[in-house]
N, C-alpha and C positions, 0 to 999 in steps of 0.2 A: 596443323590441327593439334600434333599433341603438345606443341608449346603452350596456342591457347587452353589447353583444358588443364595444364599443368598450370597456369595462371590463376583459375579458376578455383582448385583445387588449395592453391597456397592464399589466395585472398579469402577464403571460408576458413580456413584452418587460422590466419592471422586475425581475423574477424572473432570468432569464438573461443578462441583461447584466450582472447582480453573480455568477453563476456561473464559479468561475474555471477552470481547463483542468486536469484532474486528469493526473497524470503517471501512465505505467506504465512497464512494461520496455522497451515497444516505442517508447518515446520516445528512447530510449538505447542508442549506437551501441554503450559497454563493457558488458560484463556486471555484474550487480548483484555479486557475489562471485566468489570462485574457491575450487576445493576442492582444497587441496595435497598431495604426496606424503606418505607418513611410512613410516618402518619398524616402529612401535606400539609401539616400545621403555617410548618411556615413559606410555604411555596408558594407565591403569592402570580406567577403566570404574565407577569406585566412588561416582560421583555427587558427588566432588566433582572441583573441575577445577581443579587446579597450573598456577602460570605453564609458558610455553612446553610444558606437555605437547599440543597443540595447535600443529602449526606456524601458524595464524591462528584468528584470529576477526570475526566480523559483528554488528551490532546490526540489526535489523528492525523498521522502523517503519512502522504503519500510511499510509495514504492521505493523512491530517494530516498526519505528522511528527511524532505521537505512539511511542510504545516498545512495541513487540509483546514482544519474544523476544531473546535473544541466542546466537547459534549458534558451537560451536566444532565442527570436523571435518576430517577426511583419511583421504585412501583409500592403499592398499597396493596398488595392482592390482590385487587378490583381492577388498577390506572394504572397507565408506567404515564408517568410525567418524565417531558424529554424538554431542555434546552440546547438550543443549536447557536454558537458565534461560530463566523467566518472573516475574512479579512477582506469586505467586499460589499457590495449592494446589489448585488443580482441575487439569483433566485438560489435557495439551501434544500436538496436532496436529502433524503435517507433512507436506506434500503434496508430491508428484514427479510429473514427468512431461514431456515433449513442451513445447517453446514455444507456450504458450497456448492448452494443451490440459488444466489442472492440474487445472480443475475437469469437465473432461469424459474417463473412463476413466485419471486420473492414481490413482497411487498414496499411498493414505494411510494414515498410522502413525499411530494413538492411543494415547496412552501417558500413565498417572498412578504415583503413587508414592505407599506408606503407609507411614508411621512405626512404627506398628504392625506388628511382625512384618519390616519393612526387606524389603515386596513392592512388585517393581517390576511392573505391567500394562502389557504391549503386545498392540496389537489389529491385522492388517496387512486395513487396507480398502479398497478404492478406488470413487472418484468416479463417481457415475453423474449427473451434472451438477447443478443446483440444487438439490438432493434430499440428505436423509443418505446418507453413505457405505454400502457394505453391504459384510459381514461377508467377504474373500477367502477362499474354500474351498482356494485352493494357498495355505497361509497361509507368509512366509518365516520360518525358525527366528531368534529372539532367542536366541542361545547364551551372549550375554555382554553385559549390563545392568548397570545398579547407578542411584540413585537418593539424594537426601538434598532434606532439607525443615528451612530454617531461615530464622528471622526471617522468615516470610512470602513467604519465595523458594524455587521447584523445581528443582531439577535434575535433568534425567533423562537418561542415557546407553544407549547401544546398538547393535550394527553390523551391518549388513545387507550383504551379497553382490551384487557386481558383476552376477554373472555367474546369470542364475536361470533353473530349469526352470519357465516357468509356461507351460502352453498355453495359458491364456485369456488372454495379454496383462497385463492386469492391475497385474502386478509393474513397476517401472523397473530396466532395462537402463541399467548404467552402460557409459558408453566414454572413455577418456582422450580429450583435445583434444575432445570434444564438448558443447555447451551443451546445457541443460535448464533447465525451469522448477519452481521454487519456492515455495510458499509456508508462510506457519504461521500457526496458531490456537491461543488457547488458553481454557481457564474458567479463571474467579479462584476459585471453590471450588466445590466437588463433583466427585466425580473416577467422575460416572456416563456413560459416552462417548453417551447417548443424549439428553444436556441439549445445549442451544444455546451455542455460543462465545459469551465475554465480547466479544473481540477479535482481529481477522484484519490480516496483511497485504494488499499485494497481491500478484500473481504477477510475480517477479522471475527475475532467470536469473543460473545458476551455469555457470563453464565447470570442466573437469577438467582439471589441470595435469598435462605428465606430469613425470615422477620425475627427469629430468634439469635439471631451473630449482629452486633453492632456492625456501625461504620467501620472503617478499614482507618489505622494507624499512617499519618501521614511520615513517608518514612526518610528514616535518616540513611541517606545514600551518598557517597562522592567518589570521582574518577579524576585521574589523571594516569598519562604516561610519561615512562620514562625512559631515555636514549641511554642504552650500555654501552654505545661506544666501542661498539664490536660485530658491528650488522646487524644487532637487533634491539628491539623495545621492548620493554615489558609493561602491557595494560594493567592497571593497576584497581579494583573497585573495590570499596571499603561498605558493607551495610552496618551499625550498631542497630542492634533491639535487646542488647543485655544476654539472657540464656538462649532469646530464639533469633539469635544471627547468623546461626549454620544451617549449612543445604539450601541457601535460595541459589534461584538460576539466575544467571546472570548471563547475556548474549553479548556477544564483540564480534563489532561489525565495522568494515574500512568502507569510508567514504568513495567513491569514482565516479566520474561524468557520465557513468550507465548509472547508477544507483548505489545501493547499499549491500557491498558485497562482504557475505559472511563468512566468519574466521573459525568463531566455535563458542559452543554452551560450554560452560563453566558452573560447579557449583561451587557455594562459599565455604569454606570450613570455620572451626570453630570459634577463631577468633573474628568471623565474619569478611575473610578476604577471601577475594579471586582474582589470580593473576594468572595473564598466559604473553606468555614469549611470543613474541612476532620477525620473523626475518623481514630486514628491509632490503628494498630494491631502487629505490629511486630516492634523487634529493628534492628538496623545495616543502614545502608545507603539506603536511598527513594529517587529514581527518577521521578521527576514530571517533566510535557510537559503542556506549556503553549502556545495554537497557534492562534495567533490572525487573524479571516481567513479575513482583509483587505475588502474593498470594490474598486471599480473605481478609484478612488483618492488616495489611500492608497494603502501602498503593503502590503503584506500577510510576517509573523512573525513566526518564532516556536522556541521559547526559553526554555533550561531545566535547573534546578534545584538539584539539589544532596543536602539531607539534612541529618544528621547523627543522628539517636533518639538512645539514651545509654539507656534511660528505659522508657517504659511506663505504664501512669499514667491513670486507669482507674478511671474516678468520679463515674460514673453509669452504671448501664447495659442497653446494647444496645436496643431499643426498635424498632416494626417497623411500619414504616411507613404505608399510605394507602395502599391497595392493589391493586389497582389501578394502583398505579406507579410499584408495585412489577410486576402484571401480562400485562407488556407491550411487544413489540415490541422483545428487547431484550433477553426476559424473554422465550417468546416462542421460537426464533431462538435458542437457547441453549440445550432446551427443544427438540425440533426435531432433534439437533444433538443428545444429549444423548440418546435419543428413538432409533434412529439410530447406533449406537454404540450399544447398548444393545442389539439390534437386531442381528448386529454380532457380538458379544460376543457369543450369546444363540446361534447362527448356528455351532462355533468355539468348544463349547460345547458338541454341540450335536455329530461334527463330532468325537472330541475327544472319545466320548465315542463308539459311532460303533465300532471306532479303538482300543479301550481298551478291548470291549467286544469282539469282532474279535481276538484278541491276545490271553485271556482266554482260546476263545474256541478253537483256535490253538493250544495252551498249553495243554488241555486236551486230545486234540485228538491225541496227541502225544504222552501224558502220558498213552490211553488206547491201541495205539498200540505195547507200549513197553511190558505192562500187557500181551497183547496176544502172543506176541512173547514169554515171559517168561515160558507161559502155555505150547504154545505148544511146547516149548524144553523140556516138563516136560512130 
């Protein structure tokens, strides 16, 4: 017995020390996007989407730093006008609501688009937590949609009202200068709202810009790294904006077959870099994610890196750090997964063994009936 639970014990421990720290909103002091003012002049709703008819846009990547979605949108004080592309012909989600409430009473838009007859479907649902959406009986009016499907890609358009009569909560309440959470979902085909997404973000935050700050500066951002040739890289991000290219954040984050495990916030200094040293461990090809999370004026960046290390070069042995930084935030959430995990491991365990021992005694009990049979044929 205690081999196996020493088994147990070393497969959660090897299991969770290669788990890397999954990032969310609440990692991140800027908001994931911003939703900008517009006067709708030139938003014309028709499912396709014109440069600048949109004073910004987002791309939306999953938990990896894979591509969900790409949103364009701005509100009027009255409308938030929202464009949705996916890589896909099924059905496009989007969720609202509350900072990290999106999937608990947040509001959700289901919406697909057919070729056929150029119908746009919107469904206005909201979240009743891990569970499908269910159908909003104060449902909000889609007055002005539009929708197109080419090469394999959807776009679906439509604008919902700031300002809403729902008694039951249900709906998001937009308010200028206020943040809220985000996310989107979408099918890669079937556009039946009752099927399972392909693919989700996670829940990010949007703040509401009011109408006196222009559009945001498309910004001048580049990364690469560099191999020192000594066991480690140094990430390398350069922003220019002339006098304001000091103190943006800039996040560095390593690619892994779990997702996007991160390394550390950075901010730029005055000549507008940020560079951080990285120990390596492994050869063959290193994906690094470099995402500049933009502020008001600036837009939001996320460039990657592919670097090839043929051998590494250890100088020293690795030493560690304060403890301090080791037993942080991260440290713990990991920590209570693994505890958890181990937990059911040990029940998976336990139950194996009933059933083994159950089998045994099954076993016997059938080996002494055959014994009595044999006697008393004798």
């Amino acid at each position: 017995m205690k081999r196996e639970l020493s088994f147990i014990i070393l497969l959660s421990f090897v299991i969770f020390s290669q788990n890397p720290i999954y990032v969310s909103a609440d990692d991140i002091d800027v908001p994931y996007a911003y939703l900008y003012y517009s006067d709708f002049s030139g938003i014309a709703q028709d499912g396709v989407v014109g440069e600048n008819e949109y004073p910004s846009f987002l791309e939306v990547n999953n938990i990896g730093g894979e591509f969900v979605s790409r949103i364009w949108w701005a509100h009027n004080d009255t409308y938030v006008a929202v464009a949705i592309m996916i890589n896909g012909t099924g059905w496009i989600g989007l969720g609202l609501g509350e900072l990290g409430t999106t999937m608990v009473g947040g509001n959700i838009i289901m919406a697909s688009y057919d070729p056929v007859g150029d119908i746009v479907t919107i469904n206005d649902m909201f979240a009743n937590g891990q569970t499908d959406p269910v159908i909003d009986t104060d449902s909000i009016s889609f007055d002005s949609t539009g929708g197109s499907e080419v090469n394999g890609e959807t776009i679906i358009e439509f604008m919902i009202p700031m300002a809403l009569d729902d008694p039951a909560g249900h709906d998001q309440f937009w308010h200028v200068g206020d943040r809220f959470g985000f996310f989107t979902a979408f099918r890669r085909t079937g556009k039946d709202f009752d099927r399972e997404h392909h693919e989700h973000s996670g829940s990010e935050t949007v703040e509401i810009v009011d109408k006196i700050i222009g559009s945001p500066v498309d910004s001048d951002f580049t990364f690469n790294v560099i191999n020192n040739n000594d066991g480690t890289v140094t990430l390398h991000s350069q922003f220019n904006a002339g006098a304001q290219s000091d103190d943006h954040e800039v996040g560095y984050f390593q690619k892994s077959i779990f997702g996007l495990v991160k390394l550390q916030d950075i901010f730029t200094d005055n000549t507008g870099a940020a560079d951080l040293e990285v120990e390596v461990e492994k050869t063959g090809e290193l994906e690094f994610v470099s995402i500049f999370f933009g502020d008001i004026n600036h837009t939001r960046k996320e460039l990657t890196f592919i670097l090839d290390i043929e051998e590494v070069v250890v100088v020293e042995e690795s030493t560690y750090g304060d403890l301090r930084d080791t037993l942080g935030p991260h440290f713990m959430r990991n920590f209570l997964v693994f505890a958890l995990f181990f937990f059911v491991s040990w029940l998976i365990y336990l139950y194996s063994s009933v059933v083994f021992d159950l089998f045994k005694i099954n076993k016997i009990g059938r080996e002494e009936n055959s014994k009595k049979k044999e006697v008393s044929k004798e």
